[in-house]
C-alpha positions as CSV (number, residue, x, y, z in Angstrom):
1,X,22.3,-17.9,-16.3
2,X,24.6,-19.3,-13.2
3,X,23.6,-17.5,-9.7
4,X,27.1,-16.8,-9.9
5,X,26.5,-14.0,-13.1
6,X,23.5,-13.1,-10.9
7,X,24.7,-12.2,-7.9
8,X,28.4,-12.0,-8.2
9,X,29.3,-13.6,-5.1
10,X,31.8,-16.0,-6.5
11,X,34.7,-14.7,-8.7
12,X,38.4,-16.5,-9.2
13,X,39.9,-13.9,-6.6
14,X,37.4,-15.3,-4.0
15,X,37.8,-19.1,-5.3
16,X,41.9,-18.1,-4.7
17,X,41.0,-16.6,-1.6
18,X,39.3,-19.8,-0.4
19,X,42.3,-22.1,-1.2
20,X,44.5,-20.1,0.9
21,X,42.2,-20.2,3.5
22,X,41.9,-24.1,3.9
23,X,45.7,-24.0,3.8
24,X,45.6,-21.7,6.2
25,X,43.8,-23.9,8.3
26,X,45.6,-27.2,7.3
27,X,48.8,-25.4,8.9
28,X,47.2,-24.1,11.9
29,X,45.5,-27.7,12.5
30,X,49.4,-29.7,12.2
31,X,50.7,-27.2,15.0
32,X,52.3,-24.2,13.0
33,X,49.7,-22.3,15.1
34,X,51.4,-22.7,18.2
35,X,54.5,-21.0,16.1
36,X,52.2,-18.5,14.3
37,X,49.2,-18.0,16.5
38,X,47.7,-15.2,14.0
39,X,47.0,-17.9,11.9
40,X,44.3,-19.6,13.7
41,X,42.6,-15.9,14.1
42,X,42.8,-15.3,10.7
43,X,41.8,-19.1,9.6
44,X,38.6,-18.4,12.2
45,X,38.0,-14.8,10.7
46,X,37.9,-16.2,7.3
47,X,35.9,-18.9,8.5
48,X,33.0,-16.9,9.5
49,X,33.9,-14.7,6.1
50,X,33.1,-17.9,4.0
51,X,30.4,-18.8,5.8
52,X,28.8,-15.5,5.6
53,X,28.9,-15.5,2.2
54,X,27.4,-18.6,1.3
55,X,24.3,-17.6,3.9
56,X,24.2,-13.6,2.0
57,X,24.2,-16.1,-1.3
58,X,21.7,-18.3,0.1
59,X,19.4,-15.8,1.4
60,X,19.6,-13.8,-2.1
61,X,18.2,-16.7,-4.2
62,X,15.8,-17.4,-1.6
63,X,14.7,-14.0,-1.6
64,X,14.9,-13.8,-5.4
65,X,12.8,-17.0,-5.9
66,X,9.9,-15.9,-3.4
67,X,9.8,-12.5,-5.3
68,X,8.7,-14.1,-8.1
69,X,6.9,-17.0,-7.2
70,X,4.6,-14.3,-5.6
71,X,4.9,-12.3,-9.1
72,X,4.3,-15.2,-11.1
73,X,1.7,-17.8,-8.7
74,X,2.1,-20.5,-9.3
75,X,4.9,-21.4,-11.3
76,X,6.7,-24.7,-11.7
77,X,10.5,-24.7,-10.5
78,X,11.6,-24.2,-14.7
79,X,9.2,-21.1,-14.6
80,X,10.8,-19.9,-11.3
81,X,14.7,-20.4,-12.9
82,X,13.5,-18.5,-15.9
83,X,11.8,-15.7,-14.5
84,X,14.5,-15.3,-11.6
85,X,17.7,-16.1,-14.1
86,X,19.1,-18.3,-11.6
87,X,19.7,-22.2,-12.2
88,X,17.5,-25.2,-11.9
89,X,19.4,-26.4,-9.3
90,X,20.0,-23.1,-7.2
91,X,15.9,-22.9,-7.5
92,X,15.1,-26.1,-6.2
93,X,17.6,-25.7,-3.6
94,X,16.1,-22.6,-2.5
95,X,12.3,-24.1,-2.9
96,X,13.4,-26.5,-0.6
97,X,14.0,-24.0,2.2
98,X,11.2,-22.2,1.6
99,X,9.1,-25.2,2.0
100,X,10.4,-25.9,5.1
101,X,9.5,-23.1,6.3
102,X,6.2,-23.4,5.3
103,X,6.4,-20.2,2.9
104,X,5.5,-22.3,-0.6
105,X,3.6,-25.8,-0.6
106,X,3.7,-28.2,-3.6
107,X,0.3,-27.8,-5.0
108,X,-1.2,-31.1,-6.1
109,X,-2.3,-29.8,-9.2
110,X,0.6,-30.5,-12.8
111,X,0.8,-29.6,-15.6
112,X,2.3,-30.9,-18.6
113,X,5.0,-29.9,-20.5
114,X,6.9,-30.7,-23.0
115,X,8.5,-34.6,-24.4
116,X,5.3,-35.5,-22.2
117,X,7.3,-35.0,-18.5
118,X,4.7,-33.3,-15.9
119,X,5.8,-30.4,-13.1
120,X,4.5,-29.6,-10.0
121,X,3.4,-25.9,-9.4
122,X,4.3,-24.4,-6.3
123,X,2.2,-21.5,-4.4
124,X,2.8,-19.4,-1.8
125,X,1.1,-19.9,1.6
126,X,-1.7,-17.9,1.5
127,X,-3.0,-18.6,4.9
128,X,0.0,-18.1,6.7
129,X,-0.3,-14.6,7.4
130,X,-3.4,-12.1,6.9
131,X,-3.5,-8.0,7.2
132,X,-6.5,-5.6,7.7
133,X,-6.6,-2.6,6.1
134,X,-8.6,0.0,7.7
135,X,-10.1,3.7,6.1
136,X,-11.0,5.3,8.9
137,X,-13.4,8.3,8.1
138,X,-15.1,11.2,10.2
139,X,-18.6,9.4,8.7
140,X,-18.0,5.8,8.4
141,X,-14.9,3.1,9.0
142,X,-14.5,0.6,6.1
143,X,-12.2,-2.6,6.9
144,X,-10.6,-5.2,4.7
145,X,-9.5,-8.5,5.7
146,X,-6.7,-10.4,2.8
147,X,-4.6,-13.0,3.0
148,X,-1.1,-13.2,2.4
149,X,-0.9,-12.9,-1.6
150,X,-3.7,-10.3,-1.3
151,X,-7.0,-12.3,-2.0
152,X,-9.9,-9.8,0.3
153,X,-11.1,-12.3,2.6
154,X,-13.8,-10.2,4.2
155,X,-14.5,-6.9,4.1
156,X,-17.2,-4.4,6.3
157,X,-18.2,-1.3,6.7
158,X,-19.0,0.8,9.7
159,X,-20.4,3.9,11.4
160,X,-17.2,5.9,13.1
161,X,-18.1,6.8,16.6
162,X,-17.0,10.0,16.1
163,X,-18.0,10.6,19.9
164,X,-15.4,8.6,21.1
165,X,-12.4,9.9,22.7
166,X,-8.5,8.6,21.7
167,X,-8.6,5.9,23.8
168,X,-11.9,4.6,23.1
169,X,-11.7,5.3,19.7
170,X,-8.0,2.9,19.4
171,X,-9.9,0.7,21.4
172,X,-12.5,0.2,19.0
173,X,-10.8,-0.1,16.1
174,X,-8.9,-3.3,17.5
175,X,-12.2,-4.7,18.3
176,X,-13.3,-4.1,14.8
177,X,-10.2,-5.2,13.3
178,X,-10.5,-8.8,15.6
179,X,-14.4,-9.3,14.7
180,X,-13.2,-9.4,10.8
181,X,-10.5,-11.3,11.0
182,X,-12.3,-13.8,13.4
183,X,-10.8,-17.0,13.7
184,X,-8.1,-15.7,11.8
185,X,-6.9,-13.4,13.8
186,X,-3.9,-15.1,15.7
187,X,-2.2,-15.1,12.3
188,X,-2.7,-11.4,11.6
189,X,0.6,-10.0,10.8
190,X,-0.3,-6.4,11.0
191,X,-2.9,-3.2,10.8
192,X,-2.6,-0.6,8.4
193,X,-4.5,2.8,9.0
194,X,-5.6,5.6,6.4
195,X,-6.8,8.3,8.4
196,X,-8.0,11.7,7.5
197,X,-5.2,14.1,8.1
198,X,-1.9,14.4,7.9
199,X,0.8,11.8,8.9
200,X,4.9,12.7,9.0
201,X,7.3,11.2,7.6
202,X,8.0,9.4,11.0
203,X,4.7,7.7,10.6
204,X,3.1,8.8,14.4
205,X,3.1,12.4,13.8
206,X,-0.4,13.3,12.8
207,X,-2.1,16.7,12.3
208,X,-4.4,18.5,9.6
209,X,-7.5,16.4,10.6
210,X,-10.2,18.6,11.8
211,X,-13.2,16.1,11.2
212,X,-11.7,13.7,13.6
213,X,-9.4,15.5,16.0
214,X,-8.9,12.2,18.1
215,X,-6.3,10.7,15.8
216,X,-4.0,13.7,16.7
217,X,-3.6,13.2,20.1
218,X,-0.5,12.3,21.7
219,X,0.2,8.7,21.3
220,X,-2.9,7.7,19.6
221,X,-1.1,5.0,17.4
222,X,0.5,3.7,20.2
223,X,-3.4,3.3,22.0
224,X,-4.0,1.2,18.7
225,X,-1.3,-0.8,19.0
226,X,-1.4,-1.9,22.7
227,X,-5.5,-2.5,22.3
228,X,-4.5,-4.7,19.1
229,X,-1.4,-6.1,20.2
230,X,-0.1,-5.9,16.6
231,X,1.7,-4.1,14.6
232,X,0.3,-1.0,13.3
233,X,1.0,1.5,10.3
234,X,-0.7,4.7,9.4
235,X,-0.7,7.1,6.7
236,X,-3.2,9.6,4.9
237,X,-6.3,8.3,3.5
238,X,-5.7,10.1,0.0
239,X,-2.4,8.1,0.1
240,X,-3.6,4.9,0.6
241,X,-6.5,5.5,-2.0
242,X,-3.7,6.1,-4.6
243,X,-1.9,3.3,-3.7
244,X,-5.1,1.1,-3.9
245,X,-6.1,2.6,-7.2
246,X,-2.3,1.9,-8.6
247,X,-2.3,-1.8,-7.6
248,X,-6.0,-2.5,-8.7
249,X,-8.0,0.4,-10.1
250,X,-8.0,3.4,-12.3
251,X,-4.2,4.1,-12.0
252,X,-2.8,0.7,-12.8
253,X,-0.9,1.9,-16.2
254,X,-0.2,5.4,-14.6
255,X,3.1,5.8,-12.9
256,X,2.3,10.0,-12.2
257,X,-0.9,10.1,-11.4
258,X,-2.9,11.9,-8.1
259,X,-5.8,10.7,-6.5
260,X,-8.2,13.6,-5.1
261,X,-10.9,11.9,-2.2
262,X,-13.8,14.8,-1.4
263,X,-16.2,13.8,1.0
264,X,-16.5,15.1,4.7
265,X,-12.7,16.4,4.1
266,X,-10.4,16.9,0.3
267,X,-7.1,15.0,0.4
268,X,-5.5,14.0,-2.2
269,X,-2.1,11.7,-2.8
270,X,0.7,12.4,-5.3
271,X,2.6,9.4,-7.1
272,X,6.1,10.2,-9.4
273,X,7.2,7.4,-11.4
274,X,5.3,4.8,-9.0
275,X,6.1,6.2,-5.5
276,X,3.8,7.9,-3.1
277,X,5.1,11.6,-2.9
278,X,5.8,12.2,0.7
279,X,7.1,15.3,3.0
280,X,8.7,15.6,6.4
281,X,5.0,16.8,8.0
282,X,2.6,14.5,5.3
283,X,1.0,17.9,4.0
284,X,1.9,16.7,0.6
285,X,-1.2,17.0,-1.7
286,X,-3.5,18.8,1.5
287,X,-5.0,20.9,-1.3
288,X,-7.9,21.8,0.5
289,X,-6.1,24.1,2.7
290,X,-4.9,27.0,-0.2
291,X,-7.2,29.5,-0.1
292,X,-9.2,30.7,-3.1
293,X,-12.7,32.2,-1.9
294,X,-13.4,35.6,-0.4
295,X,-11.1,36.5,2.6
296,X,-8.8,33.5,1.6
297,X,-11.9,30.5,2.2
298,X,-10.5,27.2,1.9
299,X,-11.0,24.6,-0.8
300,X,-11.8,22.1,1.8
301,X,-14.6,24.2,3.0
302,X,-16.0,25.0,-0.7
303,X,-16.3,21.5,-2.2
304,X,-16.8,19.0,0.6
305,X,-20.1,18.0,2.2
306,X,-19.9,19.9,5.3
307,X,-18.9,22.8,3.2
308,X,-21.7,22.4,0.6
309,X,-24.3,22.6,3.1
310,X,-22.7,25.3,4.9
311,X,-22.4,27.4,1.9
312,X,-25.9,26.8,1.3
313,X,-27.4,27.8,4.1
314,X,-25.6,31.1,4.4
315,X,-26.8,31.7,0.5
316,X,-30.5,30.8,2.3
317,X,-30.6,27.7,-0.3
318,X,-32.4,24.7,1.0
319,X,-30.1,21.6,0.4
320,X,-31.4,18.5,2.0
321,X,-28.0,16.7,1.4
322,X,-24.6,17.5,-0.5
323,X,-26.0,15.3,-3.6
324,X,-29.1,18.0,-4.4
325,X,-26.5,20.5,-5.4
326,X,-25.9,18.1,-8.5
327,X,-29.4,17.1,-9.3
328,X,-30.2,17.9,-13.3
329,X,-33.0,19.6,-12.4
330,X,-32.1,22.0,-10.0
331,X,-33.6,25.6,-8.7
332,X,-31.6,28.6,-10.4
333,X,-30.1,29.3,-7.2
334,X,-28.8,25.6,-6.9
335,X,-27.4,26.0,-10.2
336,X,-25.4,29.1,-8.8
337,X,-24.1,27.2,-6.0
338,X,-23.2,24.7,-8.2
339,X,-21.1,27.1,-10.2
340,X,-19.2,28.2,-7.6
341,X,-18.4,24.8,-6.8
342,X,-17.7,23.9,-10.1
343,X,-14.9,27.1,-10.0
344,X,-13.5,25.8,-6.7
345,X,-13.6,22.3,-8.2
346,X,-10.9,23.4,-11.2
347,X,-8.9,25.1,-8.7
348,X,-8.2,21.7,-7.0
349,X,-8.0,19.7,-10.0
350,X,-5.9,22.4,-11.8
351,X,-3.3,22.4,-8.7
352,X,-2.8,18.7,-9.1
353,X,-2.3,18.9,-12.9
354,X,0.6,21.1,-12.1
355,X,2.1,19.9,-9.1
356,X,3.7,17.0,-11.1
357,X,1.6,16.8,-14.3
358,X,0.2,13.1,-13.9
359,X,-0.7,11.2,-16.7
360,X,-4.1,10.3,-14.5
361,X,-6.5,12.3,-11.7
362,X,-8.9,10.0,-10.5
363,X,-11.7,11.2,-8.2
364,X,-13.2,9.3,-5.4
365,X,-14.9,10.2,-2.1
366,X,-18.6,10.5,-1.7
367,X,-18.7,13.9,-3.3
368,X,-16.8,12.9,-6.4
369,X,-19.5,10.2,-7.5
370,X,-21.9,12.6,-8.5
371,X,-19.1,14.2,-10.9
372,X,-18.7,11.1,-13.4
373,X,-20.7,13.1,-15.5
374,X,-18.6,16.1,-15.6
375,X,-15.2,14.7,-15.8
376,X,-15.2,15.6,-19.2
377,X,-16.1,19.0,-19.4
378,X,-13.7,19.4,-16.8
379,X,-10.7,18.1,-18.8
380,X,-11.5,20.4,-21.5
381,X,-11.5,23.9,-19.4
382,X,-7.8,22.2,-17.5
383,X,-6.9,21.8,-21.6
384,X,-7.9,25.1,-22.8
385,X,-6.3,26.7,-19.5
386,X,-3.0,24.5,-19.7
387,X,-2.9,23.5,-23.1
388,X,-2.9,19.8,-22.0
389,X,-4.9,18.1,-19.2
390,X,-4.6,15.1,-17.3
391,X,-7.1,12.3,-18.2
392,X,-9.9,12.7,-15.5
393,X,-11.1,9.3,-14.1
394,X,-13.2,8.3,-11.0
395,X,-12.6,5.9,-8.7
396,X,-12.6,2.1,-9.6
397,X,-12.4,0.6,-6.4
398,X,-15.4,3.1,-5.0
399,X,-15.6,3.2,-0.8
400,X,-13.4,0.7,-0.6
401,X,-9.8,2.8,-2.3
402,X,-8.7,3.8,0.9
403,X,-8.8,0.3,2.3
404,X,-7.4,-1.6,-0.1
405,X,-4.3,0.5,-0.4
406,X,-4.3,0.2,3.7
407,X,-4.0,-3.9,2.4
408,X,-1.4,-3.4,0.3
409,X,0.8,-0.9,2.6
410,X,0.3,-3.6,5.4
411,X,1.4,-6.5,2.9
412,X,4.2,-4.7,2.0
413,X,5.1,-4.4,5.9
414,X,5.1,-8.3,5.9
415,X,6.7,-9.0,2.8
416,X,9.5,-6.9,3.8
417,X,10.3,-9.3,7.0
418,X,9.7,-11.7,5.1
419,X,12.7,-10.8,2.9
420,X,11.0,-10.0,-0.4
421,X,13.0,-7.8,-2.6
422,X,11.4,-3.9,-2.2
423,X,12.3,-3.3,-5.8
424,X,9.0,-5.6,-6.5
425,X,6.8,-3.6,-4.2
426,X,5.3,-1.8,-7.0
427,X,4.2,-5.7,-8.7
428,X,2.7,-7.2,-6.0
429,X,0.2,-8.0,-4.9
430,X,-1.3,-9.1,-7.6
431,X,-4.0,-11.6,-6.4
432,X,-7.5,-10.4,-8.7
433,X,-9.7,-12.3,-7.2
434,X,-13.6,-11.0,-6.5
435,X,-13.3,-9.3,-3.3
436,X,-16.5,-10.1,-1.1
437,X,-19.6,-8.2,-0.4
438,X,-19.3,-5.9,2.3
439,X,-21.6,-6.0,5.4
440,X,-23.6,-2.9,5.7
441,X,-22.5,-0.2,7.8
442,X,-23.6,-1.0,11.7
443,X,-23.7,1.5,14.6
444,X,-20.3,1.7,16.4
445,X,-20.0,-1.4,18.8
């Protein structure tokens, strides 16, 4: 297939439309100009008209090429034209800019083909640019360092200093972010923050996040940029964990699905046919403020940590951490606690199922890894209530959800200057490589 039937810039009209033109310009140039002068301004408009289009046409394949070299990695200029639909000779013209720029590099590995001839494989750059994904908690701060196709370069995790005020709090999260990247850090293209409360549609309003009331202060995104001196995103934890969990966990085969995180706080995020669900305020998916106890008690106070041990100790039940309330061998008036919870626990995951009736629900969070036992049992009560239930599945990508979707949000930020086509968002990245052990959690530096 021609770029031509890709992209339908050229067409017999335009290819009439050009001859005119260089007539146009063949009379200006002998002098009728000085008799017509409207014909040098139209010759010059449909100069920069021409030239326009073969750049848009230009900057298509090139963007078309990249999208799927990145989709594809690596791919020889054959696989490239096939995959893309556009010609050899458009593909190698368009390789050849990109290597300029130092996007793609001729690998030195071939490979053979067919009637014994030998390709080269190109790659993407990885090194060029790098992103750090950050899941910032009310307990602890998890960071991920990848590269520009999404390999996890380095990845650490540690102790929020919740003590901190806005401006020391931004101030240490670009201190963070520059001790993991290291080295690297003068090619960091961006930050991407999940945080633990809600963020607007405008991406700086932030609210709904009592555990770490710093992040809503006036401008606190704007302290994280000027300490970093990079660009930096934000959205809700629960979000990112979906998005994480969509590219490489649980969710992978699940366009509809909902990720619930209950820890210190219960978020959760909402994806329809492969996008994040998202509202004016970012109070999509807050679940944990409808109110379902006595005198209208949150969710978010029923089946988080601080909750657990709250509710415990006004029942007089000694709890020495969230995690006894689940233990097999628990006191009778554990096991009532537990029932409760269990009751508050259906609420949330019976909201989800009918918010948008996702294929998937997976659980993550601190609380939810005690549950992997129960997911079952809890699919059948949402069945028997419902009369179909969601298939209930915990986390794949563990502590580190929130982070890794904060990767690929931030990779997406980059890829989009970079030109790639946002109809591929949902594909890439797609690098599987073993992400590295993470550092233990330290005190706050």
């Amino acid at each position: 297939m021609s770029t031509a039937s890709v992209h339908g810039h050229f067409d017999f009209t335009q290819q009439s439309k050009s001859r005119r033109f260089w007539k146009i310009c063949t009379d200006a140039a002998s002098g009728r100009a000085r008799r017509h002068p409207s014909a040098m301004i139209y010759a010059q408009t449909e100069l920069k008209s021409e030239r326009s289009m073969v750049n848009d046409t230009r900057q298509l394949n090139r963007m078309a090429v990249l999208t799927e070299l990145l989709r594809i990695r690596p791919a020889s200029r054959k696989q490239l034209a096939a995959a893309s639909g556009i010609s050899a000779a458009t593909v190698t013209r368009a390789v050849e800019q990109l290597i300029a720029e130092g996007v793609v590099v001729e690998a030195s590995e071939l490979v053979s083909v067919q009637r014994g001839r030998r390709a080269v494989l190109l790659d993407v750059v990885a090194d060029r640019a790098f992103v750090v994904g950050i899941d910032l908690g009310a307990s602890n701060t998890r960071m991920l360092l990848a590269d520009l196709v999404g390999t996890p370069i380095a990845r650490r995790e540690l102790v929020t200093p919740v003590e901190a005020d806005a401006a020391h709090l931004a101030e240490w999260l670009a201190s963070a972010a520059r001790e993991i990247a290291g080295e690297r850090w003068q090619r960091v293209a961006g930050l991407r923050l999940g945080l633990p409360g809600a963020v607007g549609r405008d991406g700086s309003t932030i609210s709904n996040a009592p555990n770490l009331p710093q992040v809503e202060a006036s401008g606190f995104l704007e302290l994280v940029r000027a300490a970093a001196d990079r660009p930096v995103g934000a959205d809700n934890d629960a979000n990112l964990a979906l998005l994480g969990e969509q590219h490489f966990g649980a969710a992978r085969a699940a366009p509809t699905a909902v990720m619930v995180t209950i820890g210190a706080g219960l978020g959760a995020g909402i994806a329809i046919d492969g996008r994040i669900l998202r509202g004016a305020r970012g109070v999509v998916g807050e679940f944990g403020q409808l109110p379902a106890g006595p005198l209208g008690t949150r969710l978010e106070l029923m089946v988080t940590g601080p909750g657990i041990m709250r509710l415990a100790a006004e029942a007089g039940v000694r709890l020495d951490s969230p995690a006894d309330l689940f233990a097999t061998d628990a006191s009778e008036p554990v096991r009532a606690l537990r029932a409760h919870f269990d009751q508050a626990m259906l609420i949330v995951l019976t909201a989800a199922t009918v918010s948008c009736e996702p294929e998937v629900i997976v659980l993550g969070g601190g609380i939810a890894k005690s549950l992997a036992r129960d997911l079952g049992r809890y699919e059948t009560v949402l069945e028997h209530h419902l009369g179909a239930a969601p298939r209930l599945l915990a986390s794949e990508l563990g502590d580190f959800a929130g982070a890794t979707g904060a990767v690929v949000a931030a990779l997406h930020e980059v890829y989009r200057g970079m030109g790639i086509d946002e109809r591929a968002f949902g594909d890439l990245p797609v690098a599987t490589a073993d992400e590295p052990e993470p550092e233990p959690a330290d005190r706050p530096r």
